[in-house]
N, C-alpha and C positions, 0 to 999 in steps of 0.2 A: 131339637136339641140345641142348647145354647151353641156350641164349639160348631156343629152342623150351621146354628143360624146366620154366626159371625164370617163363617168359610163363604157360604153363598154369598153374602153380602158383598166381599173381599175380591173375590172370583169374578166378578161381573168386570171391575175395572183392573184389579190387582194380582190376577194368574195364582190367587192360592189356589193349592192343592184338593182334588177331590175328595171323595168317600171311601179310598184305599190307603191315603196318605198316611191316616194315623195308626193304620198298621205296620208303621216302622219303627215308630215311637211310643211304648206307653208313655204312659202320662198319668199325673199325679190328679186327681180332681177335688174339689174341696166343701165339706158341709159348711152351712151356715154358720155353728155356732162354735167351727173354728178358723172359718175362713172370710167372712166380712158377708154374711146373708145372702146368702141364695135363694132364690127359690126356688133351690134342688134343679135348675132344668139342666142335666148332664146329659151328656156323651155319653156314649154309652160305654160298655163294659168297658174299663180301665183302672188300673189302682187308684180310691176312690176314697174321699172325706167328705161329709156332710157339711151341709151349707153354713153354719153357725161359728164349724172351727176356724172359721177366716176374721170375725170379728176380731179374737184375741190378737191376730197376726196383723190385722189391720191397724189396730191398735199402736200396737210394736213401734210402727212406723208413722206414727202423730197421726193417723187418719181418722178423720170424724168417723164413728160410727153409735148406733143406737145402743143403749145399758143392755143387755141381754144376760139369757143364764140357761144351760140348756140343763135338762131334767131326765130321770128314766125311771121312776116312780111316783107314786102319789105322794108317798113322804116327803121327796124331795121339793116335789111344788109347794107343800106348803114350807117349809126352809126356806126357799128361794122365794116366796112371797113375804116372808115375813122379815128374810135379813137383808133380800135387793129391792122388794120395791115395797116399803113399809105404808107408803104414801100413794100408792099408785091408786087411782079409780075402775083405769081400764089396763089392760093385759094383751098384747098380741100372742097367740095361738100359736105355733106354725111343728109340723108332723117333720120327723126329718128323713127324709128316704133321698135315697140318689136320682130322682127322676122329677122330669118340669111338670108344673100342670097341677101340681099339687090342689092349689088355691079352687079349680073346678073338679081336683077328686073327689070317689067316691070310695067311702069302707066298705069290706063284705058285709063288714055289720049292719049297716044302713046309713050309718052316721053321712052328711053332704057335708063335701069340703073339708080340705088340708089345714088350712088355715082361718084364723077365727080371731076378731076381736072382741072381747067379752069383757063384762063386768070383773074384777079381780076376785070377787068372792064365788065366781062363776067358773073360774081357770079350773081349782083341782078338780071339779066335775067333770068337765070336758077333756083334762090332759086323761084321767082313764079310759075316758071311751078312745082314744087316740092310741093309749101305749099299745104295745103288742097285736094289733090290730093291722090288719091287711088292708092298706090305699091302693085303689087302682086308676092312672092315672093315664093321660093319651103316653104317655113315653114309658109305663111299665110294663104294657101287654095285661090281657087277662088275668093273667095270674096276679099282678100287685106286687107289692113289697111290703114287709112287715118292717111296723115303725118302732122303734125301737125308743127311742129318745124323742122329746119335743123342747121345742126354745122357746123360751118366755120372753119377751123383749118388750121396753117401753113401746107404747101408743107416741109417736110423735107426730105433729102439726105439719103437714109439708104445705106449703107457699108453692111450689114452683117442680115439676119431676124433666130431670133430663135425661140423656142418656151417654153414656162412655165405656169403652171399651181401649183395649192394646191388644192388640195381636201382630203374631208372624208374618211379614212381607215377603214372599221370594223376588217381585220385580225389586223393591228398595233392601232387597239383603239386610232388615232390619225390624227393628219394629214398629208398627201403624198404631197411631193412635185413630180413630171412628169415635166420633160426637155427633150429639143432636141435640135442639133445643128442646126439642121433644123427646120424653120417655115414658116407661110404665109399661109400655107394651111391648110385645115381641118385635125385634130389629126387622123381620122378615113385612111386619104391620108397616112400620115406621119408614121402611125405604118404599113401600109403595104408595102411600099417601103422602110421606113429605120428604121427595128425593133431594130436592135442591135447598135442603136443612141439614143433610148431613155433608159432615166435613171431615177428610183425611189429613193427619199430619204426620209426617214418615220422620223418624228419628233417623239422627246419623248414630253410627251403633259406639263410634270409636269417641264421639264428643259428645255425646249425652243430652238428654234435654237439655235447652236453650230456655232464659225468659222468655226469648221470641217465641219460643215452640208452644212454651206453656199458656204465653199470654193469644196465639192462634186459636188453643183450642178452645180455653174461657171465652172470647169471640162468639167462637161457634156454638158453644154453650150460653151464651146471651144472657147468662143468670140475671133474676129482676132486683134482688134485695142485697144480695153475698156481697161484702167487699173485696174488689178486682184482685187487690194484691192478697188475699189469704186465700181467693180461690188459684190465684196462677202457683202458688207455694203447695197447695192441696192435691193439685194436680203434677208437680215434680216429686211432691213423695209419693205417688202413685204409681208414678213410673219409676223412682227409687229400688218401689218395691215388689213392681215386675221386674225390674233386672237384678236385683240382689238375694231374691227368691226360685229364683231358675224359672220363672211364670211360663208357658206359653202362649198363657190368654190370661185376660181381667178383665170382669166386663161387669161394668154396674150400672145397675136398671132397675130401679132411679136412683139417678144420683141426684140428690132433692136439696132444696132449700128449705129450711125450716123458720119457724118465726120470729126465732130471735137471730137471722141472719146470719145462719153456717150452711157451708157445703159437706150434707151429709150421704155417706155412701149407705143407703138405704134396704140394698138389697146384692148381692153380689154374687160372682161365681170367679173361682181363678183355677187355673189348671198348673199342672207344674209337670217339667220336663225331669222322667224316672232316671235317664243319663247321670242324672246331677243329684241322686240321691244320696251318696258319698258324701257330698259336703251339704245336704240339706237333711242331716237324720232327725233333727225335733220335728220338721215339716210329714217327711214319709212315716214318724212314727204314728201319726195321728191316724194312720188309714185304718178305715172298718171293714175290712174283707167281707162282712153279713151283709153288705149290703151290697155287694157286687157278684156279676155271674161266677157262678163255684168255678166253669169249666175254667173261665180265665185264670185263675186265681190256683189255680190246680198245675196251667201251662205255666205260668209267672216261676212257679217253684221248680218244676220241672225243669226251666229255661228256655222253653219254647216259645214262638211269638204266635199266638193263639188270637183271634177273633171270632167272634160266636155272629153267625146270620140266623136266617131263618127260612134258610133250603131244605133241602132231603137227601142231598148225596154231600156225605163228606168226603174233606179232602186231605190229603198230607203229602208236602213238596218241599223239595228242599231249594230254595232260593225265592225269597219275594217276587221278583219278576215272573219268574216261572210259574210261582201257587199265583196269582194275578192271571196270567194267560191260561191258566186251567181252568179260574174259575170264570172267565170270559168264552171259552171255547163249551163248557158245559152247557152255557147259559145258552151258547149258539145251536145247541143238539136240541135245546128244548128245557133243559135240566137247570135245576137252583141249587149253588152251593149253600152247604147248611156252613160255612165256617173259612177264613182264610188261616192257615195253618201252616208254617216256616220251619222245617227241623233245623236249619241251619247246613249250615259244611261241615261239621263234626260232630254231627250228632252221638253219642252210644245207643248201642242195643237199647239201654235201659230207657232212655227220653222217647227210643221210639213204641218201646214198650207204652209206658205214662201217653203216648200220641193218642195211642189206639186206647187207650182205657176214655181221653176226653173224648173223642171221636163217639164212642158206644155210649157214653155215659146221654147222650144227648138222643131224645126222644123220637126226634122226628128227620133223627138220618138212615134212611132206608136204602141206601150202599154206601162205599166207601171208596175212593178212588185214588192210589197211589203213584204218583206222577214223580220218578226220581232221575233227575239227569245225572251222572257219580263225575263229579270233577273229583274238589276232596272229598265229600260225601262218595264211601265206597260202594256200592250196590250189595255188595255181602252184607257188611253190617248193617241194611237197611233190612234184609231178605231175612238173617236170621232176628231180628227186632221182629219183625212179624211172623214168623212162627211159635216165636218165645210168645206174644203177646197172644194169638189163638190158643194158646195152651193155657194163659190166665184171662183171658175174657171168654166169653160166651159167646162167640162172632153169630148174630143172626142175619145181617144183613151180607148180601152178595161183596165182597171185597176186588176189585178191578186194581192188577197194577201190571203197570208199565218200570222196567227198568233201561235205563243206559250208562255206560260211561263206564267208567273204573270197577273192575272185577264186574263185570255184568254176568260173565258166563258161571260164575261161583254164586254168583246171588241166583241166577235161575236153578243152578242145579238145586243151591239148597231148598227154594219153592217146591219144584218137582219131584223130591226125596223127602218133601216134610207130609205127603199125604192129604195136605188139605185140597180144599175144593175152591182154587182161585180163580179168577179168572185176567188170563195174560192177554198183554196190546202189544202191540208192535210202535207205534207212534201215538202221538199224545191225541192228535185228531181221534183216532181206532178208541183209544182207550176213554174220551169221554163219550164217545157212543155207545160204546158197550157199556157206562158206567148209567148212560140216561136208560137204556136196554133195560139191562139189570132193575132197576128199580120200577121201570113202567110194569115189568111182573109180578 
């Protein structure tokens, strides 16, 4: 996953944040053909836009990018051939789902590959076999994603592929810019065959890119054809437009040179901070829920802070640290969390209700593990949330909960007066042993 590739990367010299981090944060993610060309390689479940919807945005903000048109019918491809590219010879292809890898996917159908350069009287053949049609790609899992729309985009001549990116610094409290003369490939490729090519430039957050800053990373960028001064300009609205868009990330790969000597952003992915979705509503309107995990997207409305794994025992805690240490201490019993899951400190009956609906809704969690310490979260209102929700789910899996803190002896009585068949911990250790228990039966 891109947001995954650019953190490793970061991480090595820069203390970002692991594989838990961005369960504090959703985040906005962006398709191609509204966001300046992806090749879909996303993060995983998070409120999410296809790779295409970043072109327009890109746009917005004087950034080169390639003519493109995204489509969701055969009707429409020919429209869009006949009114955007009247003249074109060749067509770029490209599937739009939220997941990377596209380009080496496969369809259930048989069709090979996401994406396709073809003759343009070749496109509306090919966008059918594409619509509606299940990719399955290394970042979808088995099952795929059904593509829904495809993006037509000019064939352009690249001269030259580099690579660039912005992201979030915790050591420089700001944002890093990450360049390489080299691109095209995945950053994860690129730092291990050509380390001493990439180059960090940390913005100051309160004074903004500098020429200096800008003419640093063109530097590192080494571009062979682009003129100096309208790539260091290319590269400030870039960064313009990670900070005026709430970005958490931008990452373009390749950011290419073309033949008549522009710095074009070729392929792209940006992520945007949901925090800031108040003053960014044209941006978060764009999101396609179809193409994101239901579970998440079920938690988002709820207001739960929901993550989907790919464990067997789910979880529900109230404090990110805490669902963190449960789902570290399960993993130490032997056991895999299927999910990290946050009710928060005031959750209602009802969110914990909607908990246990996502929690069952997901296939392959064979207990459930209830870990509440009651600061504000009251242990009552947690206890009757789960009697209410056995009464409207179907509980087939073993349910393990531990309660403490605030009203715990009302919260256990209501368990032990509601009849069901739980099973109670004493501490958090007891409670994910009996939840790994439970499920090894």
């Amino acid at each position: 996953m891109v947001r995954g590739s650019i953190g490793r990367l970061a991480s090595r010299a820069l203390s970002v944040g692991g594989k838990w981090q961005h369960q504090q944060l959703r985040r906005l993610n962006v398709h191609e053909y509204q966001a300046g060309l992806t090749r879909a390689r996303v993060p995983g479940g998070v409120a999410s836009l296809c790779e295409s919807q970043g072109a327009d945005l890109m746009g917005k903000f004087g950034i080169n990018v390639p003519k493109g048109a995204v489509v969701g019918s055969v009707q429409e491809v020919k429209e869009v051939l006949k009114n955007v590219f009247p003249s074109e010879k060749e067509i770029v292809v490209k599937s739009q789902i939220l997941a990377g890898g596209r380009g080496l996917g496969t369809f259930k159908s048989g069709l090979q590959g996401g994406v396709h350069i073809v003759k343009a009287e070749e496109a509306e053949s090919l966008a059918a076999k594409m619509l509606n049609q299940v990719l399955v790609t290394k970042q979808t899992g088995p099952q795929g994603k059904v593509v829904g729309k495809v993006y037509l985009c000019e064939k352009m001549s690249l001269v030259n592929e580099m690579y660039f990116a912005i992201t979030l610094d915790r050591q420089t409290a700001g944002p890093l810019i990450i360049a390489c003369s080299k691109g095209g490939t995945s950053i994860e490729d690129l730092a291990e065959k050509y380390p001493d090519m990439i180059i960090k430039v940390p913005v100051d957050v309160f004074k903004g890119i500098t020429d200096e800053d800008a003419a640093k990373v063109v530097d590192g960028l080494a571009p062979k054809t682009a003129d100096r001064q309208s790539s260091i300009e290319q590269i400030k609205k870039l960064y313009e437009l990670f900070c005026k868009s709430d970005c958490t990330m931008l990452e373009i790969n390749p950011l290419a040179e073309t033949a008549d000597k522009k710095l074009v952003a070729a392929d792209a992915k940006l992520n945007f901070d949901d925090n800031a979705a108040f003053r960014q509503k044209e941006i978060f309107a764009l999101r396609d829920t179809t193409q994101e995990d239901p579970r998440e997207v079920a938690a988002a409305k709820a207001d739960l802070n929901y993550i989907g794994l790919d464990g067997e025992i789910g979880c529900m805690v109230n404090g990110a640290g805490l669902a963190m240490a449960t789902m570290d201490i399960i993993k130490l019993h032997g056991g895999t969390p299927a999910n990290f899951l946050d009710v928060g400190g005031s959750a209602s009956e009802g969110q914990v209700v909607e908990a246990f609906k996502i929690l069952t809704s997901d296939d392959r969690v064979k207990a459930i593990l209830v870990n509440i310490f009651g600061g504000i979260m009251k242990c009552d209102v947690i206890a009757s949330g789960i009697v209410n929700a056995a009464k409207q789910v179907d509980l087939k899996v073993p349910v393990v909960v531990r309660l403490e803190g605030t009203n715990v002896d009302q919260g256990k009585r209501i368990l032990k007066e509601s009849g069901l068949a739980l099973i109670t911990a004493e501490d958090l250790d007891d409670a994910a042993e009996k939840a790994v228990k439970a499920y090894a039966k």
